[in-house]
One Martini backbone bead per residue (centre of mass of N, CA, C, O) as a GRO file, in nm:
protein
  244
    1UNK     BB    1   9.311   9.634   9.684
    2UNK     BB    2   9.327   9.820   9.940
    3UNK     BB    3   9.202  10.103  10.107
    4UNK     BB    4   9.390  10.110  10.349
    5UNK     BB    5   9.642  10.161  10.229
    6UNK     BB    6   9.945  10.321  10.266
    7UNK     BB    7  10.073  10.125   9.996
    8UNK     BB    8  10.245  10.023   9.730
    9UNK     BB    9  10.470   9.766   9.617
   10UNK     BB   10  10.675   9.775   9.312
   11UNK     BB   11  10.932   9.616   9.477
   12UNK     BB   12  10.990   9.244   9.538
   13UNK     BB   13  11.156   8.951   9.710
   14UNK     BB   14  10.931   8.668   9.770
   15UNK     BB   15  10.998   8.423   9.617
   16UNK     BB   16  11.044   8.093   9.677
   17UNK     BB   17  11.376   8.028   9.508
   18UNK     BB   18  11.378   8.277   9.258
   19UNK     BB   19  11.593   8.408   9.452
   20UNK     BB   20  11.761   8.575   9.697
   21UNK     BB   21  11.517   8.693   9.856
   22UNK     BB   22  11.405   8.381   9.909
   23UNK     BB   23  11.489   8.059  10.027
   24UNK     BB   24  11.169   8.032  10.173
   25UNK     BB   25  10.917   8.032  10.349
   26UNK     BB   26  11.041   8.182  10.577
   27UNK     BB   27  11.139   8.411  10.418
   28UNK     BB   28  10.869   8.514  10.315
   29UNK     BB   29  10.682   8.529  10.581
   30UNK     BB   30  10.870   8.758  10.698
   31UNK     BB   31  10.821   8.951  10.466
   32UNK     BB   32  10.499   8.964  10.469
   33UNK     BB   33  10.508   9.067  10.756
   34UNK     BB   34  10.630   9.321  10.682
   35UNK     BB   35  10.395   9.446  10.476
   36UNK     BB   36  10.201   9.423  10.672
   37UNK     BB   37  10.325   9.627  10.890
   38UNK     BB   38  10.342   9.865  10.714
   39UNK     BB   39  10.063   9.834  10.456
   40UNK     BB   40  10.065   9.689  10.195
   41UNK     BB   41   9.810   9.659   9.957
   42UNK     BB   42  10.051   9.573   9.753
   43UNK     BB   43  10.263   9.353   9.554
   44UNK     BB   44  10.546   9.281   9.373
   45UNK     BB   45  10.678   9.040   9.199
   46UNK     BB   46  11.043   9.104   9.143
   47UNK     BB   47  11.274   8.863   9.002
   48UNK     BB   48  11.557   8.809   8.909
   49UNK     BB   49  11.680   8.895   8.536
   50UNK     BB   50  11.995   8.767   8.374
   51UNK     BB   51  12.056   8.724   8.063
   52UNK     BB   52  12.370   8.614   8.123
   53UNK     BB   53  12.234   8.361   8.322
   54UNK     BB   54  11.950   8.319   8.127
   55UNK     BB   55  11.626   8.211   8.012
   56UNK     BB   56  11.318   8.275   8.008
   57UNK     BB   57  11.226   7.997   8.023
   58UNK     BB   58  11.374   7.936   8.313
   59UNK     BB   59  11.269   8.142   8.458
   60UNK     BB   60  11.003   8.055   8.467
   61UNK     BB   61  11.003   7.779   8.580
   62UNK     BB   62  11.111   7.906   8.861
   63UNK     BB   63  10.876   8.087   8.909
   64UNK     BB   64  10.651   7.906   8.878
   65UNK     BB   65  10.774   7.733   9.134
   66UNK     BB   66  10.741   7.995   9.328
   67UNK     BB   67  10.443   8.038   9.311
   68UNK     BB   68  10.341   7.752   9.407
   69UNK     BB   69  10.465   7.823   9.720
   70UNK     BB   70  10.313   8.054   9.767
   71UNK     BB   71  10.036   7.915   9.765
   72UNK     BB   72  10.098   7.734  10.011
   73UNK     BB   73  10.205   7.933  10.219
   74UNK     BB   74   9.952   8.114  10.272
   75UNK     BB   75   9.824   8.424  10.445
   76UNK     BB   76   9.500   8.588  10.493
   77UNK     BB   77   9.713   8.888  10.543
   78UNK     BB   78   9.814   8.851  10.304
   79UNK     BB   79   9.870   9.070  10.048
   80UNK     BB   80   9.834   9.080   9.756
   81UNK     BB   81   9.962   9.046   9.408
   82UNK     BB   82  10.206   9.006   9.171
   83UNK     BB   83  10.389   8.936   8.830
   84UNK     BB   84  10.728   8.962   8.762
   85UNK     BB   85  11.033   9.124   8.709
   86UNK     BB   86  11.385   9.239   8.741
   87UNK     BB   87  11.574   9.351   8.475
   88UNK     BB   88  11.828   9.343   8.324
   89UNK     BB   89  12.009   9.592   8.133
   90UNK     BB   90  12.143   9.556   7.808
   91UNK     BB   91  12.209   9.495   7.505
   92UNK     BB   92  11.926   9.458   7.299
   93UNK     BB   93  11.698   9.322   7.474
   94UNK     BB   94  11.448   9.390   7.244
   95UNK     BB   95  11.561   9.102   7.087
   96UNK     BB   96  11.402   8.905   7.300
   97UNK     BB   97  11.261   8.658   7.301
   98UNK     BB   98  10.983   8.688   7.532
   99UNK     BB   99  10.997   8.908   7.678
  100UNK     BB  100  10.654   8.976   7.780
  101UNK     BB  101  10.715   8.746   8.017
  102UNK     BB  102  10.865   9.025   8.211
  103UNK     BB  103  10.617   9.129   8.284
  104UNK     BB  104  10.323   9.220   8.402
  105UNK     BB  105  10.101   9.009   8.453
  106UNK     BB  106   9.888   9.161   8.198
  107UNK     BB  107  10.080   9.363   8.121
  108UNK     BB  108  10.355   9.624   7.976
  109UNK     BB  109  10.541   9.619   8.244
  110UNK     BB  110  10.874   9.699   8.281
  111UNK     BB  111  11.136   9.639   8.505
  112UNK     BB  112  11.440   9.805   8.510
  113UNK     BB  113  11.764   9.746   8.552
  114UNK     BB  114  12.044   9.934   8.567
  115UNK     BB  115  12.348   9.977   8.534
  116UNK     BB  116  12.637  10.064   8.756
  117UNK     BB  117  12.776  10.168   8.502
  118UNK     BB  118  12.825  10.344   8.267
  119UNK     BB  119  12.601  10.477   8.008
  120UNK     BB  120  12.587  10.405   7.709
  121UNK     BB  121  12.409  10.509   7.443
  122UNK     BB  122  12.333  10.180   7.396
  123UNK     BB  123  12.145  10.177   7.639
  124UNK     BB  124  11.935  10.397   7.597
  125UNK     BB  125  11.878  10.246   7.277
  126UNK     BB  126  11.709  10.044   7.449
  127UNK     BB  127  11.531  10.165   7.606
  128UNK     BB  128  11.367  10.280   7.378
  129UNK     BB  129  11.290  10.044   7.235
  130UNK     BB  130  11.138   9.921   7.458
  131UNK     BB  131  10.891  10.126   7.420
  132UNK     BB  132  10.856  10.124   7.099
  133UNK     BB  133  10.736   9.820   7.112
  134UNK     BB  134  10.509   9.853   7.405
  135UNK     BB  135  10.656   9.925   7.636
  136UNK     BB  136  10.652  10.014   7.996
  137UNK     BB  137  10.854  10.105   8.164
  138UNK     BB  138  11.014  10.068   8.522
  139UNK     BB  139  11.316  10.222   8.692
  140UNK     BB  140  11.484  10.102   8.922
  141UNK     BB  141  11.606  10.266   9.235
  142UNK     BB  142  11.700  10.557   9.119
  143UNK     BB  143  11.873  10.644   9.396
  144UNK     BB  144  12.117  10.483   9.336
  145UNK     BB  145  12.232  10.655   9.135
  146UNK     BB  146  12.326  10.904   8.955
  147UNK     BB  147  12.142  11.183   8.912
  148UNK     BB  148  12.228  11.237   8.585
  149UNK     BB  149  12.114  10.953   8.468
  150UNK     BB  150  11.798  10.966   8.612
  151UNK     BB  151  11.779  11.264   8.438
  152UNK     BB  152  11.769  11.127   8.182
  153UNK     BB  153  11.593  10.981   8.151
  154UNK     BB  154  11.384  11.197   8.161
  155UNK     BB  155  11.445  11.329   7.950
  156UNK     BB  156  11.259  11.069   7.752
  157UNK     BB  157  10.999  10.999   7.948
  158UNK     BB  158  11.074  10.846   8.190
  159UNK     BB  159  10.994  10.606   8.441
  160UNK     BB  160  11.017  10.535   8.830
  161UNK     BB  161  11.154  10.404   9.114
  162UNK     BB  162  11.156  10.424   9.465
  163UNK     BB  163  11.281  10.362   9.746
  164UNK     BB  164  11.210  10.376  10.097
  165UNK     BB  165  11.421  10.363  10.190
  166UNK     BB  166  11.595  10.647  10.103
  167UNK     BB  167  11.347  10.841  10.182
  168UNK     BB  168  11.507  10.713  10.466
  169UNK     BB  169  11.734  10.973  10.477
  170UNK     BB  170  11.923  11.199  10.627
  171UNK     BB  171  12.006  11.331  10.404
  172UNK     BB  172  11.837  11.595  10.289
  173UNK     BB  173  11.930  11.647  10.006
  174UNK     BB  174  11.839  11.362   9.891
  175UNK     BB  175  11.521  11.396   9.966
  176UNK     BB  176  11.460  11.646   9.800
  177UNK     BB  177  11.536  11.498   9.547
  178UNK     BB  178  11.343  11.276   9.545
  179UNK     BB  179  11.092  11.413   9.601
  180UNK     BB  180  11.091  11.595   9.346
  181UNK     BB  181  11.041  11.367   9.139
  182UNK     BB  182  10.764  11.312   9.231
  183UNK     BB  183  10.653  11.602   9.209
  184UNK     BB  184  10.705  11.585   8.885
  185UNK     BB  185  10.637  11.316   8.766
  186UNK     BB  186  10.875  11.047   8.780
  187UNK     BB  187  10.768  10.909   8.963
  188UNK     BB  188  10.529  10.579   8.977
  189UNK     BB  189  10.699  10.424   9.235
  190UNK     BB  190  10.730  10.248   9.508
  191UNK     BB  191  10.944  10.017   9.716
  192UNK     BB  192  11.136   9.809   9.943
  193UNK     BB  193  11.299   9.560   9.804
  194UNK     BB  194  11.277   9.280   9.924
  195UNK     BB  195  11.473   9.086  10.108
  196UNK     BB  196  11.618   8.885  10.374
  197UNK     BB  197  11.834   9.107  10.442
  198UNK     BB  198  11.585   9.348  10.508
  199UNK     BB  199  11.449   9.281  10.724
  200UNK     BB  200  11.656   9.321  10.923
  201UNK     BB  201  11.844   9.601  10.796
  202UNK     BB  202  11.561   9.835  10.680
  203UNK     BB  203  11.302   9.922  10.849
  204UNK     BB  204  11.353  10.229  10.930
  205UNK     BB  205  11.396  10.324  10.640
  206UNK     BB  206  11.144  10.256  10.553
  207UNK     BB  207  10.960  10.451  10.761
  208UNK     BB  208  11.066  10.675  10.709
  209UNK     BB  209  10.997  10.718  10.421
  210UNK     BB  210  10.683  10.703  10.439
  211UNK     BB  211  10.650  10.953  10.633
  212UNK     BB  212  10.811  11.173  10.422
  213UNK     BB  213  10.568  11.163  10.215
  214UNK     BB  214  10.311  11.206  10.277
  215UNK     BB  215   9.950  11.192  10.209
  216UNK     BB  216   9.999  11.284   9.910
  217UNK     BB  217  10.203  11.119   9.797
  218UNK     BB  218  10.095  10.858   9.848
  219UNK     BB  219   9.819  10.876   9.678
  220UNK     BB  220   9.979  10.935   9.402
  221UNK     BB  221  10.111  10.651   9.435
  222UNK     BB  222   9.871  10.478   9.432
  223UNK     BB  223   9.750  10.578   9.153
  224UNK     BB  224   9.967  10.501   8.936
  225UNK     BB  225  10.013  10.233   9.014
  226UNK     BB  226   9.744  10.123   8.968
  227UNK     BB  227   9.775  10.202   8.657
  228UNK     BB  228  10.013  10.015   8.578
  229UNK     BB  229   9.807   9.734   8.710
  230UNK     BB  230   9.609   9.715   8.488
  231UNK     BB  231   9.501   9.401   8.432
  232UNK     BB  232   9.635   9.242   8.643
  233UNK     BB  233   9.715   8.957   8.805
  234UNK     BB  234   9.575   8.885   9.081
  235UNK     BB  235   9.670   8.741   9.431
  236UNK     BB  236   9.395   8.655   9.681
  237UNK     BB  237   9.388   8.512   9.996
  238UNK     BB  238   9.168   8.708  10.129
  239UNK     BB  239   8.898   8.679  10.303
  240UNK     BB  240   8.568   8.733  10.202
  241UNK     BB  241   8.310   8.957  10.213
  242UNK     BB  242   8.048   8.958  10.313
  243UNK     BB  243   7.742   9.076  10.238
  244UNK     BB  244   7.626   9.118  10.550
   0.00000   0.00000   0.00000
């Protein structure tokens, strides 16, 4: 991870072929170039794994053979890597075998993405068992949500990411309320959620997001972040500095 970095990235969609994030090298070059303009110190690749149409063992050859094409067209001014899965939550989830597999390899970690249409008490059910198995959630773009769906997961003592468009929005009082919940530490991740089509179509609402944020909440969650991180499996590509 960087000194110098602006922000840390925990939930990005760079790897090439792994999801529709990125259909091959030229959309991953863009995205880095867009993380590395940002200031991201470090990305955390997570690949959408959708339980209903697809099994750990083929995620996995999936995503393994979109890092080797990540390693293969690496350039060194791109910032370390990270690498885990964005999971849909279902019913049951906890008793999926090899769930540890989409966690962020070497952590206990696992992004979660809850359903968009109304949660039954058995989906909250489920995200609690997989906290209480030993794993550590935290639940994706939780902007996207009805704000009262999003403060039911923190009254459990779960912890969250947003994007950081959201954060460049222009409605003030979305954004008091989102930057709320970072200052009450219920948030402990912001990220880009780089798509394809968001290079295109939302860096500026990412940029003001960074901005919004202002340099105390940015080191609280780089800080935050990095613990999350702690153990890691980290690539990076950046030429070493030497010794001189």
């Amino acid at each position: 991870m960087t000194e110098d970095a602006v922000y840390f990235d925990f939930h990005t969609h760079i790897l090439p072929g792994a999801d529709h994030g990125s259909r091959g090298a030229e959309d991953t070059a863009a995205e880095m170039r867009e993380l590395y303009e940002l200031g991201a110190g470090i990305a955390v690749a997570t690949p959408h794994f959708y339980p209903a149409r697809t099994n750990i063992e083929k995620f996995r050859a999936v995503r393994n053979a979109a890092l080797v094409r990540f390693e293969k067209i690496r350039q060194p001014f791109w910032c370390p890597t990270c690498v885990g899965a964005e999971v849909a939550v279902c019913q049951s989830l906890e008793r999926m075998p090899e769930l540890d597999e989409l966690c962020i390899d070497g952590t206990s970690v696992i992004l979660l993405e809850m359903p968009f249409a109304r949660w039954m008490d058995s989906i909250l059910d489920t995200v609690a068992a997989i906290r209480d198995a030993g794993f550590t959630p935290v639940f994706a773009h939780l902007d996207r949500y009805e704000p009262e769906a999003a403060e039911a997961l923190f009254a459990l003592g779960m912890k969250g990411q947003l994007n950081l468009s959201a954060l460049g929005t222009r409605n003030p009082w979305k954004r008091k309320r989102l930057l709320g919940w970072i200052d009450g530490r219920s948030i402990v991740a912001v990220g880009s959620d780089i798509h394809t089509s968001s290079v295109r179509d939302d860096r500026a609402e990412t940029e003001r997001g960074i901005s919004a944020l202002g340099e105390e909440r940015l080191e609280y969650l780089r800080h935050s972040t990095a613990d999350l991180l702690r153990g890691a499996k980290i690539y990076d590509f950046r030429p070493k500095k030497s010794d001189g």
